[in-house]
Residue, then its C-alpha position, 0 to 999 in steps of 0.5 A: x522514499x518508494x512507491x508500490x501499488x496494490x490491489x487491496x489497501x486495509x487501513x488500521x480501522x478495517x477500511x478497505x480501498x481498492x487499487x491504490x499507490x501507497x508511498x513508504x519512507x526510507x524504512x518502510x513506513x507508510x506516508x501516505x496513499x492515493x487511487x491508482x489512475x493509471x500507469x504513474x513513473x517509479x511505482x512498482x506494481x506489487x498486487x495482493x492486500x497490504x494490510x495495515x491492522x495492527x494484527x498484520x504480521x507484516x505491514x510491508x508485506x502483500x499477502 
């Protein structure tokens, strides 16, 4: 399990949060996602959007 956070998070239904944790398994699925409130250990800042629409090219990538 890892953690990155990101500027910009749209979900799958076109929701938008805005500096948020997002924590992936293994093989890069996401988990889950929470607010960024600060500096948090073993989270690695990634910035951009992470775009979860199915129409993403890449969901584990930041654009």
């Amino acid at each position: 399990m890892y953690a990155r956070a990101y500027h910009h998070l749209i979900l799958p239904d076109g929701t938008i949060h805005s500096l948020v944790v997002v924590r992936f398994d293994d093989d890069g699925k996401v988990l889950d996602f929470h607010p960024l409130q600060g500096e948090e250990p073993f989270v690695e800042w990634e910035g951009g959007t992470l775009d979860l629409r199915k129409n993403a090219s890449d969901p584990t990538s930041a654009s």
